[in-house]
C-alpha positions as CSV (number, residue, x, y, z in Angstrom):
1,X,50.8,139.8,89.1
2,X,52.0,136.6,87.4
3,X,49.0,134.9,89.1
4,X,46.4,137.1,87.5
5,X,47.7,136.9,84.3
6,X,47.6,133.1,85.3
7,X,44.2,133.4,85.9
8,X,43.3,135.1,82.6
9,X,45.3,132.3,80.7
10,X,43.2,129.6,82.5
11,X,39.8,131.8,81.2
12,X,40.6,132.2,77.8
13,X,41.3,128.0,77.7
14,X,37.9,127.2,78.8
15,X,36.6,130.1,76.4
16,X,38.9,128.5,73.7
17,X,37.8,124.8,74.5
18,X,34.3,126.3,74.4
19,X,34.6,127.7,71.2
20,X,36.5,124.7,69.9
21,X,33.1,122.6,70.7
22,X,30.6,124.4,69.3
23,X,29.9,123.5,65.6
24,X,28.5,127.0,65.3
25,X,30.9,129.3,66.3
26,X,32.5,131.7,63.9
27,X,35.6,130.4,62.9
28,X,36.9,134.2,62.5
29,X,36.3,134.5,66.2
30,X,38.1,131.2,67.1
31,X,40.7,132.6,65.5
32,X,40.9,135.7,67.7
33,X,40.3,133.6,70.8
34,X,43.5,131.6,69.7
35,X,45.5,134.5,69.4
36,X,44.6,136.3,72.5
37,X,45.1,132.8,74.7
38,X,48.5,132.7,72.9
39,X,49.1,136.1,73.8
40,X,48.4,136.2,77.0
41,X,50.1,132.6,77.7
42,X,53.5,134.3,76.3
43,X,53.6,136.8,78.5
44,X,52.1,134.9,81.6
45,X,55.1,132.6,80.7
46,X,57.9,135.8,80.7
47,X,56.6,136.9,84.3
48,X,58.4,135.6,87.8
49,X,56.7,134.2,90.1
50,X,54.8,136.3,92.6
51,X,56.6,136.2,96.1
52,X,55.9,138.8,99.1
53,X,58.2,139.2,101.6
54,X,59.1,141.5,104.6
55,X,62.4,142.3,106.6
56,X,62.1,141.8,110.9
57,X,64.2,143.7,113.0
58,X,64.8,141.5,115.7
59,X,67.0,143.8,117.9
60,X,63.8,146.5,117.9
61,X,61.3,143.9,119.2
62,X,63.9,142.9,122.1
63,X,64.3,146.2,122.8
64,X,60.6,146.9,123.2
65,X,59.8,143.4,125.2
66,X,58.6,144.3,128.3
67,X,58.8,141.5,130.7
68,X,56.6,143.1,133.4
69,X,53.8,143.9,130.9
70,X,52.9,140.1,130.9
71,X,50.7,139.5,127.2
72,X,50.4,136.5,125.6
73,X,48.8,135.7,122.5
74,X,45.6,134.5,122.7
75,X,44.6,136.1,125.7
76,X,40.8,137.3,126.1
77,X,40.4,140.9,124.6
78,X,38.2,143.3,126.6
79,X,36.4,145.0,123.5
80,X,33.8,146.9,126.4
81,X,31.0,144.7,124.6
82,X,32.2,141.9,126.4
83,X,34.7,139.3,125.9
84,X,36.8,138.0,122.3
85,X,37.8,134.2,123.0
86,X,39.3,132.2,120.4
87,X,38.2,128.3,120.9
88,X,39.9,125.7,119.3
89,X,38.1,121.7,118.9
């Protein structure tokens, strides 16, 4: 999440900078633009960072290994429409 509200943060800069650069632009609206990238900064800022992560259970893949099944990774797939090969160069 903290990346999208990242993201939004980084917007509302360039529409500030923008704004900022054109004689023309109502100075009322600069002022709203100001306070929303301030806004939005202050709680981009409060956020942690985003971080996924997942739990293995290492004694249920042992106990479903197979050593007579013989599978590697990366092995041609049979997909009845021929063959899936993954080449490296």
């Amino acid at each position: 999440m903290k990346q999208n509200f990242q993201n939004a943060v980084d917007a509302i800069r360039v529409a500030l900078k923008s704004a900022l650069d054109d004689p023309n632009f109502n100075q009322n609206q600069l002022s709203e633009v100001w306070r929303h990238y301030n806004g939005m900064k202050a709680i981009a800022d409060t956020l942690s960072e985003d971080t996924h992560s997942f739990n293995v259970n290492y004694e249920d893949i042992i106990k479903g290994y197979d050593p007579d099944y013989n599978i590697y990774a990366g092995s041609p797939v049979d997909l009845d429409q021929g063959q899936d090969v993954i080449t490296f160069s």
